[in-house]
Structure formats: C-alpha cells, structure tokens
N, CA, C and O atoms as CSV, one atom per row, in Angstrom:
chain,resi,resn,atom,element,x,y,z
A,1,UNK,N,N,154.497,-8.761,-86.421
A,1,UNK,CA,C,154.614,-7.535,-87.155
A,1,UNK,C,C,154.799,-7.915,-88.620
A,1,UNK,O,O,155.567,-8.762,-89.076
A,2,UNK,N,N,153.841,-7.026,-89.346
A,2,UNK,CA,C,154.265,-7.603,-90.890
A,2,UNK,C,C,154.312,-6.326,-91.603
A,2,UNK,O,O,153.535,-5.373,-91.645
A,3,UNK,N,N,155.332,-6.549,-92.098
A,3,UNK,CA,C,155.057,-4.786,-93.055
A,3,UNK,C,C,155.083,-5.142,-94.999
A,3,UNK,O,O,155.454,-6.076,-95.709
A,4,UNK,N,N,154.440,-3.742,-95.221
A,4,UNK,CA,C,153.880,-3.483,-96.964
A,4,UNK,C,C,154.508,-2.856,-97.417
A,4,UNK,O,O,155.218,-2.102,-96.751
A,5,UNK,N,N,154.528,-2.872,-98.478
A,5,UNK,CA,C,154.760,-2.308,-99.497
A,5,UNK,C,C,153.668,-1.259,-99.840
A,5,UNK,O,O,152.462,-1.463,-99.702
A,6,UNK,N,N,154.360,0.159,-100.411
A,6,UNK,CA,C,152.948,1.166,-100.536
A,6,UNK,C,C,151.829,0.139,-101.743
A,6,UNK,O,O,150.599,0.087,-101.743
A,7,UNK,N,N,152.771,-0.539,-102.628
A,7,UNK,CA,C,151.749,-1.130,-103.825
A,7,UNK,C,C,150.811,-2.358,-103.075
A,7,UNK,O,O,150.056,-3.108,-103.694
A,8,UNK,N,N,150.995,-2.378,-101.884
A,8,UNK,CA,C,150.247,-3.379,-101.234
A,8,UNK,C,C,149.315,-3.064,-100.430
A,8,UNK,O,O,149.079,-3.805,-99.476
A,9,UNK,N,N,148.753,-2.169,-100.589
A,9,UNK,CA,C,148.098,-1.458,-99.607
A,9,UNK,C,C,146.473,-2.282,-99.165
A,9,UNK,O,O,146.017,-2.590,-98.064
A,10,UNK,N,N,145.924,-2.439,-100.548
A,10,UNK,CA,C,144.965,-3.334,-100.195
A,10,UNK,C,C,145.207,-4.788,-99.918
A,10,UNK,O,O,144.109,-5.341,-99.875
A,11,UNK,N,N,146.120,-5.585,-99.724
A,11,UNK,CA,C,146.753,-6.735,-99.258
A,11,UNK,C,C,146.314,-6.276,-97.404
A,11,UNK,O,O,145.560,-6.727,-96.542
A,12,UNK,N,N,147.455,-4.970,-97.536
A,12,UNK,CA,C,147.727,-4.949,-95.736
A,12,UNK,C,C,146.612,-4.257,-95.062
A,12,UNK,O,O,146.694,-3.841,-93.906
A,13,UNK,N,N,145.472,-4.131,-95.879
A,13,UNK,CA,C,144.123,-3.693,-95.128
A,13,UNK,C,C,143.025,-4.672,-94.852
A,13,UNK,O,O,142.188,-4.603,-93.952
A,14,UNK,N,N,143.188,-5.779,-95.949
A,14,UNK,CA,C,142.565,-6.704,-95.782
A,14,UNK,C,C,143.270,-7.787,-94.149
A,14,UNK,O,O,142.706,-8.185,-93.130
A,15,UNK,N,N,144.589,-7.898,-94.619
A,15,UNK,CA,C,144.718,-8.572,-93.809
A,15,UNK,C,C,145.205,-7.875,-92.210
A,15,UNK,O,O,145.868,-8.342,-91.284
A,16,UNK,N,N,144.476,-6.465,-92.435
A,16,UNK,CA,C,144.572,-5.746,-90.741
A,16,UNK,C,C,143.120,-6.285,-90.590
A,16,UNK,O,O,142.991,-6.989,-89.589
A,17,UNK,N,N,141.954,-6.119,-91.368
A,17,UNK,CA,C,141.036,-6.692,-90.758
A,17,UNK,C,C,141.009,-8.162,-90.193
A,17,UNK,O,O,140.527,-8.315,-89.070
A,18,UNK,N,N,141.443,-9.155,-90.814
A,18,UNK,CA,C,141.406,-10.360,-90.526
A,18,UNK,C,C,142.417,-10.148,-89.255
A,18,UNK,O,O,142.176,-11.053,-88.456
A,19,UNK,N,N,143.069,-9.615,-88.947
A,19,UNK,CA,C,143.951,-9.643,-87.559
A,19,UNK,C,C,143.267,-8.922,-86.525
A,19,UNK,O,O,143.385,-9.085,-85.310
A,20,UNK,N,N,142.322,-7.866,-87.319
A,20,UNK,CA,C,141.563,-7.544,-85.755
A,20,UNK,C,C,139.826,-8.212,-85.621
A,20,UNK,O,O,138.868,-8.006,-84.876
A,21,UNK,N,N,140.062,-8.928,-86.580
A,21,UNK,CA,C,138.833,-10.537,-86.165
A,21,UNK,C,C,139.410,-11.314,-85.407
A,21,UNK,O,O,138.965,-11.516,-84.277
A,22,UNK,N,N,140.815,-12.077,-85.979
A,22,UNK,CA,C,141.186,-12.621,-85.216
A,22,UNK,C,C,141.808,-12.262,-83.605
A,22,UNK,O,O,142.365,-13.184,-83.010
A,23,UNK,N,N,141.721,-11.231,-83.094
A,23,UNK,CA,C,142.012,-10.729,-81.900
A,23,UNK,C,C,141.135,-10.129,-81.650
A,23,UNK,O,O,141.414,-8.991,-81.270
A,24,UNK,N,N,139.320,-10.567,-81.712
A,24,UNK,CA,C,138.378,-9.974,-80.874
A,24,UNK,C,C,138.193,-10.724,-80.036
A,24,UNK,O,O,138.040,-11.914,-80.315
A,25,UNK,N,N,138.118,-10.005,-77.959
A,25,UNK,CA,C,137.586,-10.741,-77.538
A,25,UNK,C,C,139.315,-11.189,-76.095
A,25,UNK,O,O,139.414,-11.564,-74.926
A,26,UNK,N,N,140.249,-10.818,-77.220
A,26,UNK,CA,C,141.414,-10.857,-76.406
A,26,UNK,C,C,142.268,-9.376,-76.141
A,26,UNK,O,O,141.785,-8.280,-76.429
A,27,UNK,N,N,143.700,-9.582,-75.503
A,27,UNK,CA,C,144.089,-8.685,-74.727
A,27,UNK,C,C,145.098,-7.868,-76.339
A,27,UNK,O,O,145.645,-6.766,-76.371
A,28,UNK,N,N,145.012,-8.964,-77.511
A,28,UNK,CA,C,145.836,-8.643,-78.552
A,28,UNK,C,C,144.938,-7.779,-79.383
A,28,UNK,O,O,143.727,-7.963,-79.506
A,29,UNK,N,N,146.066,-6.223,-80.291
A,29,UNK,CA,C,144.980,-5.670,-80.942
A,29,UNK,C,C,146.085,-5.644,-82.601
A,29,UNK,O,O,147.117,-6.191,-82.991
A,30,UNK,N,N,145.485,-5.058,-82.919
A,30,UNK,CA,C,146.176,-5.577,-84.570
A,30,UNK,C,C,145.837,-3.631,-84.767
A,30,UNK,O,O,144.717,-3.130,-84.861
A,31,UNK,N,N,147.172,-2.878,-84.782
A,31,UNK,CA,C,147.650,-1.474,-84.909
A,31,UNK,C,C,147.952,-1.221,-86.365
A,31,UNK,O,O,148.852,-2.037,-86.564
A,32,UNK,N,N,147.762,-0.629,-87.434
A,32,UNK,CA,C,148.170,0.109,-88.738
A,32,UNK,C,C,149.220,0.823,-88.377
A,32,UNK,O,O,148.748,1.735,-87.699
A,33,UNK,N,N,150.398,0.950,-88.431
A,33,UNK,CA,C,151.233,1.885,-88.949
A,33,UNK,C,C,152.279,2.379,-89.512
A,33,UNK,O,O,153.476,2.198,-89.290
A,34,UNK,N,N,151.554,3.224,-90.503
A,34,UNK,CA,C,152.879,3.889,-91.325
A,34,UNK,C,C,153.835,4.383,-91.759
A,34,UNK,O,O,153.853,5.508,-92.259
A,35,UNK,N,N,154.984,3.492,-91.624
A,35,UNK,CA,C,156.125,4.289,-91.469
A,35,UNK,C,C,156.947,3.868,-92.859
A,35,UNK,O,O,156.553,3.206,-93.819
A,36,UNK,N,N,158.249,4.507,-92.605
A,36,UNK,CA,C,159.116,4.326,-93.842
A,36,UNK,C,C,159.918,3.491,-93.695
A,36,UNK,O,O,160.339,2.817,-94.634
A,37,UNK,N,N,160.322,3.351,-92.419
A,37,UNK,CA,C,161.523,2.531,-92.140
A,37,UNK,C,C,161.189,1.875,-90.772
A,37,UNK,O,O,160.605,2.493,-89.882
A,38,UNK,N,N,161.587,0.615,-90.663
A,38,UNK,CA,C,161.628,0.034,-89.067
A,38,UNK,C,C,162.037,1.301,-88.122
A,38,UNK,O,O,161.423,1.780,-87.168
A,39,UNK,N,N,163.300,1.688,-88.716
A,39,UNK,CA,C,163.781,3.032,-87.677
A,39,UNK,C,C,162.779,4.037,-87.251
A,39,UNK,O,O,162.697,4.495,-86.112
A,40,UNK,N,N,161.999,4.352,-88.291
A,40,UNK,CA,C,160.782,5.382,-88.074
A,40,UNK,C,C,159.973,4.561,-87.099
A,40,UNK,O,O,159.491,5.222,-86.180
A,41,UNK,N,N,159.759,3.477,-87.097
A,41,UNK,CA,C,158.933,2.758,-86.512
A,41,UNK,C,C,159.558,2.867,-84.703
A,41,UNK,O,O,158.935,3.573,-83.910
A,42,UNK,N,N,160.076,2.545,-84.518
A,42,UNK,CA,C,161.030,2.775,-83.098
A,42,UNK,C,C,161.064,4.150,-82.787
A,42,UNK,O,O,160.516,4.652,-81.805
A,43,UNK,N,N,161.701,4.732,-83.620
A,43,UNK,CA,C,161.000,6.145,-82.933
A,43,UNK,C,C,159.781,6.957,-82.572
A,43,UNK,O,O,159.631,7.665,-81.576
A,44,UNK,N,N,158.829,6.698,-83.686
A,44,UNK,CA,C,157.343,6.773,-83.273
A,44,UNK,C,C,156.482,6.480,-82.152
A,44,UNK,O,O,155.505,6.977,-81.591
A,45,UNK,N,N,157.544,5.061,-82.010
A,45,UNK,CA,C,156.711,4.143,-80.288
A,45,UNK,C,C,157.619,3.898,-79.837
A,45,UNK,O,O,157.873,2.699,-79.722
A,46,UNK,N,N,158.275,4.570,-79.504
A,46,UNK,CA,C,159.637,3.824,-78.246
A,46,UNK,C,C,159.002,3.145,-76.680
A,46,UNK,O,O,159.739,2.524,-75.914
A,47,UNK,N,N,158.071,3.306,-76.501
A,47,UNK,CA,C,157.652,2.520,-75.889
A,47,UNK,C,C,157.044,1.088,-76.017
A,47,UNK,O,O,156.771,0.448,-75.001
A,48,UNK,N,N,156.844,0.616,-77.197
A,48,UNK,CA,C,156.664,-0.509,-77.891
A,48,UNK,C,C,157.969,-0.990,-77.556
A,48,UNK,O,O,158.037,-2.140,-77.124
A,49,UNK,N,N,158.864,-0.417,-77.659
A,49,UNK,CA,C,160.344,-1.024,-77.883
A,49,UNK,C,C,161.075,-0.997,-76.907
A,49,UNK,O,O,162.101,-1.675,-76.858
A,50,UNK,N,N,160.654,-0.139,-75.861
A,50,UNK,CA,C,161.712,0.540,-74.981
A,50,UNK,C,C,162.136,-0.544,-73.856
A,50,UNK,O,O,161.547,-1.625,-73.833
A,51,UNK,N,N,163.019,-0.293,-73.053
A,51,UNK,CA,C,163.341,-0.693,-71.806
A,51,UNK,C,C,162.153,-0.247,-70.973
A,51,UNK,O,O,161.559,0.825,-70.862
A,52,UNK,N,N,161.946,-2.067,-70.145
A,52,UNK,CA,C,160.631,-1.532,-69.499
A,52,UNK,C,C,161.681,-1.639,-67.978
A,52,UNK,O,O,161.211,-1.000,-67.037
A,53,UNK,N,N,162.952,-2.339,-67.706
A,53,UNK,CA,C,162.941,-2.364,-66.367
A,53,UNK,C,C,163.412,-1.014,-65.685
A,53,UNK,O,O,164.121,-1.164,-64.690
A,54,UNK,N,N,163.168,0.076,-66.014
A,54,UNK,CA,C,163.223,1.493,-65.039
A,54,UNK,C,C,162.093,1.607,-64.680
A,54,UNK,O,O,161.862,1.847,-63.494
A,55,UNK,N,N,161.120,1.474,-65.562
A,55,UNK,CA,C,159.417,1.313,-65.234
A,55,UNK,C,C,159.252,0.317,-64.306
A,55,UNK,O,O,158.515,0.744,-63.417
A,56,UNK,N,N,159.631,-0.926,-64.078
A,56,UNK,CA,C,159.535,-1.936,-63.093
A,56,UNK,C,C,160.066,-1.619,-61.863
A,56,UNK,O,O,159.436,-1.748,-60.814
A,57,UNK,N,N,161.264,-1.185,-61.947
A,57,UNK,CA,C,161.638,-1.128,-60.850
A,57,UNK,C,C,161.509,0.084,-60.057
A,57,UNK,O,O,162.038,0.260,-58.959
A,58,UNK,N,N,160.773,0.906,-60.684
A,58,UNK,CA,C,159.816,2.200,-60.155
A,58,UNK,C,C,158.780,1.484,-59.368
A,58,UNK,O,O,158.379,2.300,-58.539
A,59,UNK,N,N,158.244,0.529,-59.243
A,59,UNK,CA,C,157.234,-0.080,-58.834
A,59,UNK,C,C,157.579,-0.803,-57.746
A,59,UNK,O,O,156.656,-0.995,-56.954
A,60,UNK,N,N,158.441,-1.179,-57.521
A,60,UNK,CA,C,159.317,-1.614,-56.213
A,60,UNK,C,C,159.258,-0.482,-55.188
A,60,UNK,O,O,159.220,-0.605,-53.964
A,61,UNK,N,N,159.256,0.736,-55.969
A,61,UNK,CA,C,159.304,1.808,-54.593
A,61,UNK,C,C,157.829,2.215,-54.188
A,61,UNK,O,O,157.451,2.769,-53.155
A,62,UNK,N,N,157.121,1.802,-55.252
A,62,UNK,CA,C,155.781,2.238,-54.249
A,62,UNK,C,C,155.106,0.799,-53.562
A,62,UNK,O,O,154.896,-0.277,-54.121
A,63,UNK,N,N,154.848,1.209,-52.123
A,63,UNK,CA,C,154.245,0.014,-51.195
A,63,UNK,C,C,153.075,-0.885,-52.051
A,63,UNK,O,O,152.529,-0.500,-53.085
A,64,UNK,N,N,152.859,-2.016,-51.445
A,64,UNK,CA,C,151.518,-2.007,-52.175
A,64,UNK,C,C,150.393,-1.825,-51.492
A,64,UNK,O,O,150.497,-0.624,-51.241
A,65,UNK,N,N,149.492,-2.131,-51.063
A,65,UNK,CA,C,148.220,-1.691,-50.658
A,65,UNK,C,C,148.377,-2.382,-49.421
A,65,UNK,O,O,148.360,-1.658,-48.425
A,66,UNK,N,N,148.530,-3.635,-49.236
A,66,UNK,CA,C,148.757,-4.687,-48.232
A,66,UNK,C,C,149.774,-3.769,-46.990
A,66,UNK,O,O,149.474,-3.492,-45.829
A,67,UNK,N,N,151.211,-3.415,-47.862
A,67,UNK,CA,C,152.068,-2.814,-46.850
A,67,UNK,C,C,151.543,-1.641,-46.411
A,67,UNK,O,O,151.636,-1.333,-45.223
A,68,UNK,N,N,150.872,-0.774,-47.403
A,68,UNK,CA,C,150.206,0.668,-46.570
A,68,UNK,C,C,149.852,0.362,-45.385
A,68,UNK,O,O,150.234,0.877,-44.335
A,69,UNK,N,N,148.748,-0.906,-45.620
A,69,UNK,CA,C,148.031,-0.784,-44.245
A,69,UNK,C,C,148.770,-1.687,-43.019
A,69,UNK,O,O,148.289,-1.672,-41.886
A,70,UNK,N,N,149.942,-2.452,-43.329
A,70,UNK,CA,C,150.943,-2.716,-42.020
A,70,UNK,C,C,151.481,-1.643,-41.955
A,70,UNK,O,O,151.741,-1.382,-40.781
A,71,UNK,N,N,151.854,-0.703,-42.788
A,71,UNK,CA,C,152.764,0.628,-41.869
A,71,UNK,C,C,152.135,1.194,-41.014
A,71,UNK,O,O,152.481,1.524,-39.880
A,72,UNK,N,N,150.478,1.416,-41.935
A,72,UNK,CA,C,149.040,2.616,-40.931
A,72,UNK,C,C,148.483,1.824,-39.789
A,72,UNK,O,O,147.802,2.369,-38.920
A,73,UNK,N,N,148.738,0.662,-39.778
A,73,UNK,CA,C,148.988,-0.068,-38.403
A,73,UNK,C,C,149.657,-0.053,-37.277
A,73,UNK,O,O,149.196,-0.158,-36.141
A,74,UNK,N,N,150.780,0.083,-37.609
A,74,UNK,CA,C,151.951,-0.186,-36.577
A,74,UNK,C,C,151.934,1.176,-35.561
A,74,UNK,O,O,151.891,2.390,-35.759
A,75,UNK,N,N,151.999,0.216,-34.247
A,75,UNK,CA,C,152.060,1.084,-33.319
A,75,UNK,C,C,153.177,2.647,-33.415
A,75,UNK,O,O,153.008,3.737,-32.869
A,76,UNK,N,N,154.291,2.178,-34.323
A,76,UNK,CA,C,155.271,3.185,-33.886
A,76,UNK,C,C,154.972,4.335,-34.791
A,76,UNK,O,O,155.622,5.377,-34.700
C-alpha cells in the first residue's frame, strides 16, 4: 500500500500503472483509492481489513461435496 499526496497525483498514476503491469497475468491487482485518512480507508473496505475467521468458520458448517454424497449414501 502506498499513499499520495493530492500534489502527487501524477507520481501515484504513473506508478498505479506500473503496478498494474507489474501484476498482469497474476492473482494481484493494483486498486486507486481515495481517501483522506487510513481511517477512511478501513471504513470504505472493511473487508480488506476485516476479521475473516467468522467467514471461515461459516465454512466448517457447510458439508463439502465429498460428505453430501456419504450422507446421500448412507443407508440410514
């Protein structure tokens, strides 16, 4: 993460392009955004930031594909 200055604007455009050259082709993407404060920044994407293990462990409760079909198996 690198952040600008508003007087830098053509600095941090140039070098968003060179970050989304350098991340063609992969799973990394190079995002613009404008905020005022880191704080603004966290609130905007709290999911960038957030706690992922409630999301994980939501995933524990659904079977996976494998167990569906031992349950839709089983005699009982």
């Amino acid at each position: 993460m690198t952040s600008y200055s508003t007087r830098m604007s053509k600095v941090a455009k140039v070098d968003y392009a060179d970050a989304e050259k350098r991340f063609t082709g992969s799973l990394n993407q190079a995002v613009p955004v404008p905020v005022d404060s880191i704080n603004d920044l966290q609130k905007a994407h709290q999911n960038f930031f957030g706690d992922t293990r409630i999301f994980l462990s939501s995933l524990e409760v659904f079977p996976s594909e494998e167990r569906k079909q031992q349950i839709n198996s089983s005699p009982f």
